[in-house]
Backbone as a ProteinNet text record, in pm:
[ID]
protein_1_A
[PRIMARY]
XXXXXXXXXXXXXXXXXXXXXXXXXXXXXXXXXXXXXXXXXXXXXXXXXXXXXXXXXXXXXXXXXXXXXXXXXXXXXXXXXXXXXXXXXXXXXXXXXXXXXXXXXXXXXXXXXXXXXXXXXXXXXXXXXXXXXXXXXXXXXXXXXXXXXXXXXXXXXXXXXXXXXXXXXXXXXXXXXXXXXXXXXXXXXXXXXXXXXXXXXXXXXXXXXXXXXXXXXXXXXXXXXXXXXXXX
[TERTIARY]
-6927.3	-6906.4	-6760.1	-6686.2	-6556.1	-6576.9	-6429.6	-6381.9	-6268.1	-6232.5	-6136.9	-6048.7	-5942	-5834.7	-5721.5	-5648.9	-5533.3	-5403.1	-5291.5	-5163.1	-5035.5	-4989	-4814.9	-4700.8	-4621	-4522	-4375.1	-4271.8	-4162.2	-4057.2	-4006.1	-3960.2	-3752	-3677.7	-3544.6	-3476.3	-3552.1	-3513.2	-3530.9	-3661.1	-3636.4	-3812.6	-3925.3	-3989.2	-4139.4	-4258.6	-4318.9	-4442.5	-4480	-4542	-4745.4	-4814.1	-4907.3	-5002.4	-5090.5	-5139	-5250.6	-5382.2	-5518.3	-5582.1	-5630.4	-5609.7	-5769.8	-5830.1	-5882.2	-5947.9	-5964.7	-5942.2	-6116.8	-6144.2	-6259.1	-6290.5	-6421.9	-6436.4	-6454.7	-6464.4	-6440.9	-6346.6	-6292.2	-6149.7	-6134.8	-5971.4	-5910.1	-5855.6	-5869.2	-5821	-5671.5	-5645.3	-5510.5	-5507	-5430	-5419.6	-5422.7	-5418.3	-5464.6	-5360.1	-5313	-5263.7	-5305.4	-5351.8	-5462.6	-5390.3	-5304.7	-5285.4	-5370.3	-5324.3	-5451.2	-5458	-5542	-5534.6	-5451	-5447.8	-5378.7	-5401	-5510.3	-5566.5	-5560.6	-5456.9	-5428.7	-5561.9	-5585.1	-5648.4	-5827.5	-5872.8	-6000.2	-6063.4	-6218.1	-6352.1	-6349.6	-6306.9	-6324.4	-6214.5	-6120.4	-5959.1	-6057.9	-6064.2	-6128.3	-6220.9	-6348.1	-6409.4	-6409.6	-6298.5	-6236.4	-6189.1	-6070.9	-6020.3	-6178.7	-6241.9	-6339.6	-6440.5	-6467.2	-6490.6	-6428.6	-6312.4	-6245.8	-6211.1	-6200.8	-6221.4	-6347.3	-6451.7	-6573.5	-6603.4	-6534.1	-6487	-6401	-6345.9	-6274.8	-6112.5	-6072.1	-5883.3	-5890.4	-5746.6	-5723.5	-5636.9	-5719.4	-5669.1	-5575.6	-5489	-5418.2	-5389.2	-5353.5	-5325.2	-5211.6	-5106.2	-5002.6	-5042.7	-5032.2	-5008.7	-4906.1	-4922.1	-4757.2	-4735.6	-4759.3	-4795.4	-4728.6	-4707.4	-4698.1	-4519.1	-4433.9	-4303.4	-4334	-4431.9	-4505.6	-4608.4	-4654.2	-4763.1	-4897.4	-4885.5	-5013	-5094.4	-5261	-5334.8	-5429.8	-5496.1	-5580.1	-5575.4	-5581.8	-5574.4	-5655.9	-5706.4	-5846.7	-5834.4	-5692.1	-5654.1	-5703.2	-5620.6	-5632.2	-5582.1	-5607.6	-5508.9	-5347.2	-5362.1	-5184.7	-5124.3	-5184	-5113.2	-5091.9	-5243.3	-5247.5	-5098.9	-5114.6	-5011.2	-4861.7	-4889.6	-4750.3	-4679.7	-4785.4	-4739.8	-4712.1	-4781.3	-4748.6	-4586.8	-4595.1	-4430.2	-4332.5	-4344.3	-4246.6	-4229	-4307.2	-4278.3	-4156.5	-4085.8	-3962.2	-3976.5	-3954.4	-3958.6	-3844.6	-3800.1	-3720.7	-3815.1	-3899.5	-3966.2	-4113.7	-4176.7	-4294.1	-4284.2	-4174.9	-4140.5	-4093.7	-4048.4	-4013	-4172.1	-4280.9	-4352.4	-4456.4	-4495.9	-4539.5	-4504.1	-4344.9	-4274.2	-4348.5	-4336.2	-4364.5	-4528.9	-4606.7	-4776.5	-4745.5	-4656.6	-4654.5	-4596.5	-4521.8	-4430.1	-4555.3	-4627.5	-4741.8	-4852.4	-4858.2	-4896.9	-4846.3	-4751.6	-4673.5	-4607.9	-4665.4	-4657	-4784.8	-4849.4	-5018	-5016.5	-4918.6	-4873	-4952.5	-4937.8	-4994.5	-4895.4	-4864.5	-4758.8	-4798.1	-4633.9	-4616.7	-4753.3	-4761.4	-4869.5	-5023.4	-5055.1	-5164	-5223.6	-5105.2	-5088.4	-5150.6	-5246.1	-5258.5	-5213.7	-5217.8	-5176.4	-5302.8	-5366.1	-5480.6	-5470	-5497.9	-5477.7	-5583.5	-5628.8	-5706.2	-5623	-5660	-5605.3	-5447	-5369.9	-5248.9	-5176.9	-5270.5	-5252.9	-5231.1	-5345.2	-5334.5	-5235.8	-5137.2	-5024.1	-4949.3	-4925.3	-4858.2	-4814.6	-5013.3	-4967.2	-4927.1	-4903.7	-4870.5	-4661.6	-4676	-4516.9	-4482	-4528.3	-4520.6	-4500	-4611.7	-4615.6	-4530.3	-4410.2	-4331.6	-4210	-4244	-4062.7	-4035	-4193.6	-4190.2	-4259.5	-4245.6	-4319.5	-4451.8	-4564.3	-4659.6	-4789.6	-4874.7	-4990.6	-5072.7	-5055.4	-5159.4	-5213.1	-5256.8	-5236.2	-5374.7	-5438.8	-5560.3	-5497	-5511.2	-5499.9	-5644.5	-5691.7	-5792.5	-5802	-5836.4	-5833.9	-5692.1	-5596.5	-5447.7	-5436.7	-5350.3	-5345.5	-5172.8	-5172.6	-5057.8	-4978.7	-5075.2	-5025.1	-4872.1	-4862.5	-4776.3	-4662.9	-4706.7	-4618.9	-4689.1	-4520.7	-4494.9	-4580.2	-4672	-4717.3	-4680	-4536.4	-4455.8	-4335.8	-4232.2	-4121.9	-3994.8	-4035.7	-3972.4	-4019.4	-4108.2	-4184.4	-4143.1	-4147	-4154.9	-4296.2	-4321.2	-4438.4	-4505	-4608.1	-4647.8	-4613.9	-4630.1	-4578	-4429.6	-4360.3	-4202.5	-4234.6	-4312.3	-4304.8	-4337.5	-4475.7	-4522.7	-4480.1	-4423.1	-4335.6	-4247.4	-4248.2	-4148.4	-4296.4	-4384.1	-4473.5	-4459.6	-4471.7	-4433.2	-4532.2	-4677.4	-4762.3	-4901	-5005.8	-5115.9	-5185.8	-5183.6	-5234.5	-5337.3	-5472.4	-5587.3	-5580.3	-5625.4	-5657.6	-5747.8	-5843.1	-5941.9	-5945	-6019.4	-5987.7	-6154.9	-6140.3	-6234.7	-6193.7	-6272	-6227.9	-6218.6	-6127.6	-6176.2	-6311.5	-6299.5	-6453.3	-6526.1	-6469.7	-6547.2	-6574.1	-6540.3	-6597.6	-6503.4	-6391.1	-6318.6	-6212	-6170.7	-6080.4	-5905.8	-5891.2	-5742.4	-5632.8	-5553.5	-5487.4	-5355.4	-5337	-5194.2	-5249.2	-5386	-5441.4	-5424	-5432.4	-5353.6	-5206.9	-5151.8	-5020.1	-4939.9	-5074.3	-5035.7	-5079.3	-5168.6	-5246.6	-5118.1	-5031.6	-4932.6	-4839.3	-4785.3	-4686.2	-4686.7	-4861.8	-4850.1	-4866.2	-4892.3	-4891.5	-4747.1	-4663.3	-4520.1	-4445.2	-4512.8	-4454.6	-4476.8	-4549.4	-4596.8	-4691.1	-4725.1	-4829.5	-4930.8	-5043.3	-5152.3	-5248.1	-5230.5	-5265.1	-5421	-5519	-5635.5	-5669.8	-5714.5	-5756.4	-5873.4	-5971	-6114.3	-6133	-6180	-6190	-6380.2	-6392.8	-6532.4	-6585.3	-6671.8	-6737.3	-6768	-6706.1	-6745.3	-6852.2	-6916.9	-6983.9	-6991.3	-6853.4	-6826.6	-6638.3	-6620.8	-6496.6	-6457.6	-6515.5	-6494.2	-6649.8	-6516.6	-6612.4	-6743.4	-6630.2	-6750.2	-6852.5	-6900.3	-6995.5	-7130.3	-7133.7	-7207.1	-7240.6	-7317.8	-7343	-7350.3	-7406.7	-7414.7	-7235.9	-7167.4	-7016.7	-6953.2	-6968.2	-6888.9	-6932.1	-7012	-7069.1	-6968.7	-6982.4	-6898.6	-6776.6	-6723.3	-6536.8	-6466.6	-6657	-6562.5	-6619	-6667.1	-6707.2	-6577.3	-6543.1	-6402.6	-6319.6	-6259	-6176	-6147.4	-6309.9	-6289.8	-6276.6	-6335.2	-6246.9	-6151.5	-6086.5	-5943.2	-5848.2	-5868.1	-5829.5	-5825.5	-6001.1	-6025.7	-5971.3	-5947.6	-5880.6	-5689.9	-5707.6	-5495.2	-5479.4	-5530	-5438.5	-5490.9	-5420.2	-5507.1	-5399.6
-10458.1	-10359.2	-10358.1	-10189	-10224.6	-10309.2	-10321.4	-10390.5	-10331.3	-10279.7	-10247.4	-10372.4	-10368	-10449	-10426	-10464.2	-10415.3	-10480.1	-10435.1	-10522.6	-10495.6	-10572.4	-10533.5	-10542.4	-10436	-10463.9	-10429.7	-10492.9	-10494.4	-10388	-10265.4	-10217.3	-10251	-10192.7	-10145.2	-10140.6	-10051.5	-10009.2	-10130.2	-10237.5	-10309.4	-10301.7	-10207.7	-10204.1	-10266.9	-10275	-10314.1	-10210.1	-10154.7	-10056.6	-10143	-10045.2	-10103.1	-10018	-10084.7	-10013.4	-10047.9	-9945.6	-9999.7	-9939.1	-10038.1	-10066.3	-10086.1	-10020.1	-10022.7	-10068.1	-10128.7	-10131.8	-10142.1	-10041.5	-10068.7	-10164.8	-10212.4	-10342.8	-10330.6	-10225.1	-10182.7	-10160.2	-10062.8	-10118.2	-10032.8	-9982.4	-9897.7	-9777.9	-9680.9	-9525.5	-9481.5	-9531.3	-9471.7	-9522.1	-9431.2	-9453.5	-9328.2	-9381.6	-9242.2	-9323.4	-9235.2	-9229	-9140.6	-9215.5	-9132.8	-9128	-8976.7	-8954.2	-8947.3	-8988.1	-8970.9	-8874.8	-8818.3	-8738.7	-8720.8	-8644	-8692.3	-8755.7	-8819.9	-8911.5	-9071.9	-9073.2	-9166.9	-9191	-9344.8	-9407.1	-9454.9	-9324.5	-9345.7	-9391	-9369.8	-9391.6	-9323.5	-9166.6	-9141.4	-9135.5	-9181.1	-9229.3	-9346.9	-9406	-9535.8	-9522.5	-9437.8	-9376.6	-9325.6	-9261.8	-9181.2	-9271.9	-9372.1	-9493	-9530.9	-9630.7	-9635.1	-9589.6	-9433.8	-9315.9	-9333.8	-9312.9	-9318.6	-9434	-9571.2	-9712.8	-9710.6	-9655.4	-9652	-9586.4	-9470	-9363.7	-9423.8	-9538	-9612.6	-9574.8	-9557.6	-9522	-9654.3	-9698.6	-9805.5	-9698.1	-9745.6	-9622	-9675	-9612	-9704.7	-9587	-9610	-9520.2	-9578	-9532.9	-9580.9	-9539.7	-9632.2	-9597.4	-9513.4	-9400.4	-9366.1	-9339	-9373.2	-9413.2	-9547.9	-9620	-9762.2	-9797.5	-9716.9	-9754.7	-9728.3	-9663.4	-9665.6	-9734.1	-9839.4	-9932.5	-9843.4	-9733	-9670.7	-9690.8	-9708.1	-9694.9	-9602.3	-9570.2	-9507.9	-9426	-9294.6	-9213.2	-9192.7	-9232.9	-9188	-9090.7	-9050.8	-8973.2	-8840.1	-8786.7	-8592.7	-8566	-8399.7	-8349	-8355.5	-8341.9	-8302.5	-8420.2	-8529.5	-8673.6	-8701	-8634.6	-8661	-8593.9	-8467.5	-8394.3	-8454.5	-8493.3	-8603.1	-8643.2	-8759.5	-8844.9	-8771.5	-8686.5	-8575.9	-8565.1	-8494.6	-8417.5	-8563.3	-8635.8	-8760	-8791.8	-8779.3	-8773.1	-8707.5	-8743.6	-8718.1	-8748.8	-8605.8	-8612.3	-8726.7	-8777.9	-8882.1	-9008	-9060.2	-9156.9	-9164.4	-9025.6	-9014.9	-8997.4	-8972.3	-8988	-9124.5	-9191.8	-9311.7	-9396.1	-9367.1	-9427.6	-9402.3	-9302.1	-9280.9	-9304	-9280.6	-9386.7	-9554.3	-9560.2	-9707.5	-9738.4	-9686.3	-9664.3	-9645.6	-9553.7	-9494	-9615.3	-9744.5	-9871.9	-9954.1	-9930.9	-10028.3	-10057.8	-9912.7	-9842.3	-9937.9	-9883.9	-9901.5	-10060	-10127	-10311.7	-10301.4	-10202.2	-10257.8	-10181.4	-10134.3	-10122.4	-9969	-9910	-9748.9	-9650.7	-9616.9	-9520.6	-9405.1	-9331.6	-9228.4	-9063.4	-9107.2	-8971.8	-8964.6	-9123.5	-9148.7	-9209.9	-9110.8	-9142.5	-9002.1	-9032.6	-8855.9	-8903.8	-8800.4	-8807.3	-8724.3	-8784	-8668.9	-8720.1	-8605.1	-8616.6	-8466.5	-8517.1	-8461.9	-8396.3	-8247.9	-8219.6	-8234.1	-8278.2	-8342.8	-8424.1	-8504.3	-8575.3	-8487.1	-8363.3	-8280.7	-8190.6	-8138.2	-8039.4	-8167.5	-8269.8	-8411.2	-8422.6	-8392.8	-8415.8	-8306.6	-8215.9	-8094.4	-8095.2	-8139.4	-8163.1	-8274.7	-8331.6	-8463.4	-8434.3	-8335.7	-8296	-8220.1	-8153.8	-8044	-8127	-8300	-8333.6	-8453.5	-8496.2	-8640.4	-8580.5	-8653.6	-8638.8	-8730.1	-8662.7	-8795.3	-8689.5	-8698.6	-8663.5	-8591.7	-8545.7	-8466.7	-8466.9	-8337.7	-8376.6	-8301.7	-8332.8	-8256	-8253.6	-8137.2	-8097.5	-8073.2	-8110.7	-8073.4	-8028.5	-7911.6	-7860.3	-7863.8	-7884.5	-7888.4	-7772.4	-7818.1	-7747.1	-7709.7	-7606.7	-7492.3	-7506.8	-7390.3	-7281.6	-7250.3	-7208.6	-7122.6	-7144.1	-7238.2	-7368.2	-7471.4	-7489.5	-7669.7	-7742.7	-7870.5	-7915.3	-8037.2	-8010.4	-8135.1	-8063.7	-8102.8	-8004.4	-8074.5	-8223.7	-8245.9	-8279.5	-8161.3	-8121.7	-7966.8	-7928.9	-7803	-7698.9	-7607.6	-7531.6	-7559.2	-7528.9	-7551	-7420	-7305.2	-7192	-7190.7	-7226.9	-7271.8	-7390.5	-7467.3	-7569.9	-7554.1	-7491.9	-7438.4	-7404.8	-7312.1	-7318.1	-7403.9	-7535	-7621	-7702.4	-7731.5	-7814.1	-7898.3	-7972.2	-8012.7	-8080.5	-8078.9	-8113.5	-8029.2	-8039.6	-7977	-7994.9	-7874	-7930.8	-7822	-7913.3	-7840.1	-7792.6	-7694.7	-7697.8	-7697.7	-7724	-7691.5	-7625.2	-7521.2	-7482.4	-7460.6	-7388.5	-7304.4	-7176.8	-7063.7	-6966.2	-6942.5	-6850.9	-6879.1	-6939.5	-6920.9	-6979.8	-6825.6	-6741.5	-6642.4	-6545.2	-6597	-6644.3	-6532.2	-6492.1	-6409.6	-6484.2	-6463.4	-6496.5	-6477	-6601.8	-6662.1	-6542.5	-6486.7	-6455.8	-6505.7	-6602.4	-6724.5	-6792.1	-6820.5	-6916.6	-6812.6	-6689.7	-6594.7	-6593.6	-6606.8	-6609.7	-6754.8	-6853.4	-7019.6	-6999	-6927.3	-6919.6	-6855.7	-6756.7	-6717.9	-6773	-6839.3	-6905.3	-7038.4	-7141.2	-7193.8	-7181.1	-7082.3	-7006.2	-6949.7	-6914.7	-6938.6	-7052.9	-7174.6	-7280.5	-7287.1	-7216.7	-7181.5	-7307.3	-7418.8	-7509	-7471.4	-7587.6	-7519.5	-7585.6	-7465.2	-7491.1	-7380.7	-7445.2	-7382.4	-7411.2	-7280.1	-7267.3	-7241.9	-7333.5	-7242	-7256.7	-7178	-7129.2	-7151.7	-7234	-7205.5	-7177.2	-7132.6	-7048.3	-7163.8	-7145.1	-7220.9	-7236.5	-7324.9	-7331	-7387.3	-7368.1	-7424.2	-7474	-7574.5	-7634	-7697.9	-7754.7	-7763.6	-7709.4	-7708.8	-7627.7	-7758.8	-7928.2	-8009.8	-8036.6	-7986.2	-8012.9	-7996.7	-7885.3	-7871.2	-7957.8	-8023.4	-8185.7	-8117.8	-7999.1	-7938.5	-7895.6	-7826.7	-7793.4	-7928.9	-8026.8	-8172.5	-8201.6	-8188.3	-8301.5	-8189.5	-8031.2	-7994.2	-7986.1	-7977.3	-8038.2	-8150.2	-8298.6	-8405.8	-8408.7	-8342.2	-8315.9	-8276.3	-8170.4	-8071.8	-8173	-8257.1	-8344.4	-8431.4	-8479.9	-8623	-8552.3	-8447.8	-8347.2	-8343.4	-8295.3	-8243.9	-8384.3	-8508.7	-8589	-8693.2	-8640.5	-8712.4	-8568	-8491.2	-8392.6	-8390.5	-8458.2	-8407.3	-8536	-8689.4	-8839.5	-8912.1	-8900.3	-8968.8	-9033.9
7463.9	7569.9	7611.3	7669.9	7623	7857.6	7865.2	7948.2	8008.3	8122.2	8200.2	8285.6	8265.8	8338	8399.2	8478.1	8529.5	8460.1	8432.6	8371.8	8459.7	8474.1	8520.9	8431.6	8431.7	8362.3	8405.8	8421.4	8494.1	8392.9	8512.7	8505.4	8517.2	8447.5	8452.4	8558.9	8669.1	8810.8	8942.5	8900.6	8963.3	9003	8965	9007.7	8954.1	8976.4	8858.5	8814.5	8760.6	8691.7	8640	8705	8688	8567.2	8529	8371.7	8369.4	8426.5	8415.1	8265.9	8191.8	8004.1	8016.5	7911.6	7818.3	7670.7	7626.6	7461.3	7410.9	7261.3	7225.4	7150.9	7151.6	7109.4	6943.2	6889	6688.7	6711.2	6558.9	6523.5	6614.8	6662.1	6715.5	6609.9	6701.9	6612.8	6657.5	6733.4	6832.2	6991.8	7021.3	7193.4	7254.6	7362.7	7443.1	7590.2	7617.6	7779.9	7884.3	7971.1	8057.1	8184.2	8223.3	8354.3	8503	8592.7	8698.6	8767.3	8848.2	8961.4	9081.4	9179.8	9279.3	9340.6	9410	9443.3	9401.9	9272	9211.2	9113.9	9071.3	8943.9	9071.7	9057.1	9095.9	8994.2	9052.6	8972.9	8885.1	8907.7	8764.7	8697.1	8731	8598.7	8521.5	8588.2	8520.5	8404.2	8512.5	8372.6	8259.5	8261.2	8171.8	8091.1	8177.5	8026	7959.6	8041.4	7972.2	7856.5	7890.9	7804.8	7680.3	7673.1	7576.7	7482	7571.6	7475.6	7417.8	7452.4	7364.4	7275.9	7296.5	7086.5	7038.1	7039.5	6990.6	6971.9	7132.6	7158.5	7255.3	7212.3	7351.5	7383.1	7538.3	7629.3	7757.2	7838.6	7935.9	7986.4	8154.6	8281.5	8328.1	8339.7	8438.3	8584.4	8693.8	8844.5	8888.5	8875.7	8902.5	9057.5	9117.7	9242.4	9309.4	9222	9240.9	9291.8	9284.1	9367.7	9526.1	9559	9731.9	9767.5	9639	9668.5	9693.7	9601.8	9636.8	9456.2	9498.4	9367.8	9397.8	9473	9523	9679	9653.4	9802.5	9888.2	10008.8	10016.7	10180	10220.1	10298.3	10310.4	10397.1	10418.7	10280.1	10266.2	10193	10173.3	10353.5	10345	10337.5	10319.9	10298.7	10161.8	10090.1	9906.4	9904.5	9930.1	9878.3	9918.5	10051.2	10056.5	9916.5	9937.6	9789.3	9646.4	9620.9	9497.3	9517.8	9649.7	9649.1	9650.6	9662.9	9606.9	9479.1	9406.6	9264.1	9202.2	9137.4	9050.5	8903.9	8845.2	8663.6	8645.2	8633.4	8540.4	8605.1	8678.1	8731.3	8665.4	8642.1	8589.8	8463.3	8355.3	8252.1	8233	8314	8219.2	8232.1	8362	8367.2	8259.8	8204.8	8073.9	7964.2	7979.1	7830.9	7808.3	7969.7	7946	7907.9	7930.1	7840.4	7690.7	7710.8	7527.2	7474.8	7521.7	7506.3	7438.7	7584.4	7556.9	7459.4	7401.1	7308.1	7148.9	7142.7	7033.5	7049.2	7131.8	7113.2	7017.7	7039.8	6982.2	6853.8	6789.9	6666.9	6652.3	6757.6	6761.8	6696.2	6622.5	6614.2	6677.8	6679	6754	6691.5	6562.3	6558.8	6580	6644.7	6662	6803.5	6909.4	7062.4	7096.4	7182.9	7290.8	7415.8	7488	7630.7	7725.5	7821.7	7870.3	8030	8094	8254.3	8311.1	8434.1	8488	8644	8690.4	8828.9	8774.1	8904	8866.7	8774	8704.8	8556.2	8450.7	8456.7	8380.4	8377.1	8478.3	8470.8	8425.5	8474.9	8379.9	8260.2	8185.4	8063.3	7947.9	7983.4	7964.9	7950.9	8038.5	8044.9	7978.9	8013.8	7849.7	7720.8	7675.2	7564.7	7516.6	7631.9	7621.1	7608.1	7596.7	7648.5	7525.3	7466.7	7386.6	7246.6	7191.7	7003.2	7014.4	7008.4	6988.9	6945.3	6922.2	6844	6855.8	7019.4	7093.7	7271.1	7284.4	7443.9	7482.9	7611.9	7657.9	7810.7	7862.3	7989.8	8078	8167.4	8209.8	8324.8	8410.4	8520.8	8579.6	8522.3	8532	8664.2	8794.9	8918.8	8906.1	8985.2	8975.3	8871.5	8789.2	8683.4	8628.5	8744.7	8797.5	8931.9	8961.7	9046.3	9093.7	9033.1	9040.5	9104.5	9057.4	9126.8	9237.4	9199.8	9308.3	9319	9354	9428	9327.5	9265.6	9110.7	8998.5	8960.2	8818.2	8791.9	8693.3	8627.3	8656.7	8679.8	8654.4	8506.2	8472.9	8304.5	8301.5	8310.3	8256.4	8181.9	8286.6	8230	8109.5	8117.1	8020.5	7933.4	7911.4	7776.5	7666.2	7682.9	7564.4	7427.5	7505.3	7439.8	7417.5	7398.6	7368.1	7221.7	7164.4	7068.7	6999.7	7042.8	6962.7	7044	6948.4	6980.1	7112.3	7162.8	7335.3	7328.3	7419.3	7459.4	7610.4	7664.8	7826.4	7825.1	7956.8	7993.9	8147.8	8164	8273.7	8349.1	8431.4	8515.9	8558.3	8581.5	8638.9	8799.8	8875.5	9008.4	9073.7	9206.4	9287.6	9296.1	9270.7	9299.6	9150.8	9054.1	8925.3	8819.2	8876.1	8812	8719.5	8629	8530.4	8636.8	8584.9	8650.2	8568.5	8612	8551.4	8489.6	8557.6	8518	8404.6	8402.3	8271.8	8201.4	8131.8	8061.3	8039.5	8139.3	8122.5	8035.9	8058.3	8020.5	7913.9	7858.6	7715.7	7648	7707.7	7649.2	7623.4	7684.8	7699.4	7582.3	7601.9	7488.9	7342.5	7352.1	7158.6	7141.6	7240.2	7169.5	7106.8	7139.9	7107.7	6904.6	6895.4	6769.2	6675.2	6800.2	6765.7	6802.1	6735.1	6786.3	6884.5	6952.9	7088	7136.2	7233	7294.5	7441.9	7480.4	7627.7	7638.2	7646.3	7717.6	7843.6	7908.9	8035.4	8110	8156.5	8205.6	8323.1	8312.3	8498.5	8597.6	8691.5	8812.9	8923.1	8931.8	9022.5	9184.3	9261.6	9378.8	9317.4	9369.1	9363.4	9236.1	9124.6	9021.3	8898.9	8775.3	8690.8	8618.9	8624.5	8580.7	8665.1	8782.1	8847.2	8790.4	8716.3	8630.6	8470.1	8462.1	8346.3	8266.1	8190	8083.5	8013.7	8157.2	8101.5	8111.2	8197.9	8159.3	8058.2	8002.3	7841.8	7760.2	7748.3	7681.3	7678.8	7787.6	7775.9	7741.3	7766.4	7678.5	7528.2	7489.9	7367.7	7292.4	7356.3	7308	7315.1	7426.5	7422.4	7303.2	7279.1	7195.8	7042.7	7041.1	6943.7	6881.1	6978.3	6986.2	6925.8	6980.6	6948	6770.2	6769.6	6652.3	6542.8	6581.2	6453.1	6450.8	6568.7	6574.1	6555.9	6586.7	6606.5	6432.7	6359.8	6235.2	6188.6
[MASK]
++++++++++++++++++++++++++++++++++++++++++++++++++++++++++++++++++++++++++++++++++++++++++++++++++++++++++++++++++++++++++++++++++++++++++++++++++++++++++++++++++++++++++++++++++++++++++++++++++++++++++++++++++++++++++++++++++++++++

């Protein structure tokens, strides 16, 4: 049965970087780097590593949270969102470098790394994929489209474009069950990159589209997909 753990690893800047890891107990296929929510490395980040050490990826989450001593949010909104808007691209890039590090101690090479993030993880890993070389990326319910989801990140619209390896989205359509029109505009944006890239879109039922067990079994279906056809 696989096993979840926490690791530290000392950073450049002075800080220390935390890495809740994964690994399946057969052989390993690759890695996977698992962004978190805004809320930080909940129950279901965890799950998710987990999830994934059991199709056989060692999987790992950076805290990126962790220069404010935060792992978990369990505040208002306008506090989550606090912490979001502190985030800075050269801080959340090196903190994913340093997973992809961790990665490649474990003799992962670079074409057999994904990157996957959920909410805020997910506009994450999107921009990841637009900035590093590695094997593949899944976006899931990825939040503002169309802006920035921190005040130092990029929009994915702007990012899209530069993607550099095969990225999936997953989305939902509004709450009132109409087709997003920015997820059009992101569907556009990532087929210029001229990789190959997919958006499916699914109907919502309230505040998220996995609430529904029938469309969660199918988005991680698609996921583990996506992975076992792009990381080999």
């Amino acid at each position: 049965m696989t096993e979840i753990r926490t690791e530290t690893v000392p950073l450049v800047d002075g800080s220390a970087l935390r890495l809740t890891v994964s690994e399946p107990v057969s052989a390993v296929r690759g890695g996977i780097v698992v962004l978190h929510e805004a809320r930080g490395v909940t129950d279901a980040v965890r799950g998710l590593v987990h999830g994934l050490a059991g199709d056989g990826w060692l999987a790992v989450a950076p805290h990126l949270y962790h220069r404010d001593g935060a792992d978990e949010l369990d505040g208002a909104e306008e506090e989550v969102q606090q912490q979001v808007d502190r985030l800075e691209f050269e801080q959340v890039m090196a903190d994913t470098d340093t997973a992809f590090g961790w990665l490649a101690e474990r003799d992962i090479s670079a074409d057999r790394m994904g990157v996957i993030g959920f909410d805020l993880g997910g506009s994450v890993a999107l921009l990841v994929a637009a900035k590093r070389t590695l094997g593949a990326a899944v976006t899931v319910a990825g939040e503002s489209v169309a802006k920035a989801p921190s005040r130092g990140l990029q929009t994915l619209i702007e990012a899209a474009p530069g993607i550099t390896c095969p990225w999936l989205g997953i989305y939902g359509e509004t709450a009132d069950g109409v087709p997003d029109p920015e997820i059009g505009e992101l569907r556009e944006a990532a087929a210029s990159s001229e990789i190959a890239t997919d958006v499916v879109v699914y109907p919502r039922r309230g505040h998220r589209f996995d609430d529904d067990p029938e469309i969660a079994a199918d988005a991680w279906h698609r996921t583990l997909n996506w992975f076992d056809s792009h990381l080999r």
